[in-house]
N, C-alpha and C positions, 0 to 999 in steps of 0.2 A: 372642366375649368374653362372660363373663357379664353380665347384666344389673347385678347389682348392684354387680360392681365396676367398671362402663362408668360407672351415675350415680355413684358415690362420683368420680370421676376428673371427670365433665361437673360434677359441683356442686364437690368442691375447687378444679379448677382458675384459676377466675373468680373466686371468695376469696383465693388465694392471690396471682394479678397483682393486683389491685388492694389488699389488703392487704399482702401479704408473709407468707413463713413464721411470724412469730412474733408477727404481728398476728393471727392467725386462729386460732381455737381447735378442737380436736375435733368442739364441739359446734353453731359454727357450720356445719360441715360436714354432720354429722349431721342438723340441721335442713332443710339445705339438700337434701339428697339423700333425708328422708324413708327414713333409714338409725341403724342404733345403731353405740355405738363399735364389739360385736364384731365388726361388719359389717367395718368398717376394718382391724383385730388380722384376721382370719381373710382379706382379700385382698395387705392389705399390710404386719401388723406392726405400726407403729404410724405414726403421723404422719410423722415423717420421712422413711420409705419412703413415703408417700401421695403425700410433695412432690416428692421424686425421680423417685416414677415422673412425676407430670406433667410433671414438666422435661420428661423422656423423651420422653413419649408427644408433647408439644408440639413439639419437636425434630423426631418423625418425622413429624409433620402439615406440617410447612414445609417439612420436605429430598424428603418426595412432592410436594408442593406445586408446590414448583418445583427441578428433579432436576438435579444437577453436567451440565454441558452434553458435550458426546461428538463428537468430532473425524472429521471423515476424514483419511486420512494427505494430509498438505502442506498443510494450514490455515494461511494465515501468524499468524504468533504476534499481530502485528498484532489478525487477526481474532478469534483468542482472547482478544484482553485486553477487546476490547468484548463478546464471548459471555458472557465471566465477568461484567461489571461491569453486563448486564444483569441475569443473573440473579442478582447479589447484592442488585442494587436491587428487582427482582422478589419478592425473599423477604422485605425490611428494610422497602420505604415504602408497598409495599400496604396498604390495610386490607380483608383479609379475613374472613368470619367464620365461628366465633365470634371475637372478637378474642383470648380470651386468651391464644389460643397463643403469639404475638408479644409481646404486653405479659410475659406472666413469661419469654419467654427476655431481652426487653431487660431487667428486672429482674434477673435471676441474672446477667447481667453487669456491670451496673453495681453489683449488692448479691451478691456469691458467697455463698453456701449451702457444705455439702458435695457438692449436685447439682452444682456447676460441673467439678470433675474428669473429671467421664464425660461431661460435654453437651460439654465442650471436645474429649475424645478420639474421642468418636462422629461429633458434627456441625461440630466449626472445622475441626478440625488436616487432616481431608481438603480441607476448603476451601483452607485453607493452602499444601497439597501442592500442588492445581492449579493456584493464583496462582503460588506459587514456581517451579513449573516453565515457566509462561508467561515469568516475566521471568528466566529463565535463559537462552531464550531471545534474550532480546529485549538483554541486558548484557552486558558483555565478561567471558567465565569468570573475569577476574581479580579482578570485583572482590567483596568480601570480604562473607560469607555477612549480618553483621550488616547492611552497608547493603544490600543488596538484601532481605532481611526489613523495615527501618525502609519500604522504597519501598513494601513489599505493605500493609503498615500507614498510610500514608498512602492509596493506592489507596481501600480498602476504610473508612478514618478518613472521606471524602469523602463516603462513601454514609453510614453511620451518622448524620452531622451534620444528615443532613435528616430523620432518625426522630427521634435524641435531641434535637432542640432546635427540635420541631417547633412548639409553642407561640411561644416565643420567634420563631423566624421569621414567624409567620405575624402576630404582633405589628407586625413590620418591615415585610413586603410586604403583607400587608394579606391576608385570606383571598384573594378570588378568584384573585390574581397567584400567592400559594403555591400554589393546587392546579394552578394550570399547571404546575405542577411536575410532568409524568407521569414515569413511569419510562423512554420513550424522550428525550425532553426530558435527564434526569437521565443516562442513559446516555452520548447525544453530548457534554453538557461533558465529564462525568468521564475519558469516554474521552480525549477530544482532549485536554483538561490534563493527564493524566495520561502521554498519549505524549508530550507536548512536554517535559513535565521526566525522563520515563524517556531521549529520545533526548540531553538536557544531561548528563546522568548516562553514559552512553553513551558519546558525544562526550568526556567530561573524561577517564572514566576509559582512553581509548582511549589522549588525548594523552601523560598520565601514564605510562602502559604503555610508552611508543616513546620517551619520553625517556630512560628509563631503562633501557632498550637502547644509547641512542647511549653511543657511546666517550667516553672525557674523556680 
């Protein structure tokens, strides 16, 4: 990658999580990268395209980071929902660095941009695909596409609560007790609460299913 458009990208990006797209100007950039604007026009166009690409490029620094996990045939779906819910926790509550790769994708989700349509089709909706098909797995075919997306959404809701409201908690538990909080720690709750309400969900929609078979 060019050099100059590697620092314009290492100096936006850390402007942009911490301020936000429309908090940061051209020229704090430009300062910061010890770059002029044509620099920016002649890699990326203009601002927009700067912010975008970093969405991007952040995106791809997490999803190499820590990589959709890869099965051998007969894994019980079981064991995939904990493989996934590690590596979701894996990519969400680490602090790795730099940090701001993390800090503006939680930012572009909680604040969307225009970047959000391509970060969501590049880097969720696969995610998506392979929660969805674990608890396709794990549910009776019956039941209905909406509740079993609201279950992937709670899942995955579980994890997020301990990034986005990481302040707040740590207020509550008090630092040392939060950072016990590892990502295997995180893992085993979420997984086990999570099979315990996937297998009530299971279980109802099962009984549901057979009643409405029997004769009247």
């Amino acid at each position: 990658m060019d050099d100059t458009r590697q620092q314009l990208l290492d100096a936006a990006g850390p402007l942009f999580a911490e301020r936000g797209y429309r908090a940061t100007t051209v020229r704090d950039i430009c300062v910061a990268a010890e770059a002029n604007q044509a620099a920016i026009n002649y890699h990326f166009g203009d601002k927009e395209k700067l912010y975008i690409e970093c969405v991007r490029h952040a995106g791809q620094i997490c999803k190499g980071r820590v990589p959709l996990p890869a099965w051998p045939e007969g894994t019980s779906p079981r064991r995939k929902l904990r493989d996934f819910i590690f590596m979701f926790a894996s990519r969400v509550v680490v602090d790795y660095l730099p940090a701001w790769h993390s800090q503006l994708i939680m930012r572009e989700m909680l604040m969307p941009t225009r970047a959000c349509a391509e970060f969501v089709t590049q880097f969720v909706q696969p995610q998506v695909a392979v929660l969805q098909q674990i608890l396709a797995e794990l549910l009776p075919s019956e039941m209905p596409e909406r509740q079993r997306m609201m279950i992937g959404f709670s899942v995955v809701g579980q994890i997020l609560h301990y990034r986005s409201t990481r302040p707040v908690l740590t207020m509550i538990m008090g630092d040392e007790l939060f950072r016990s909080l590892d990502v295997e720690t995180l893992t085993e709750h979420v997984t086990a609460f999570s099979l315990a309400a996937i297998d009530r969900f299971a279980s109802s929609a099962s009984a549901l299913s057979s009643s409405a078979k029997e004769p009247t």
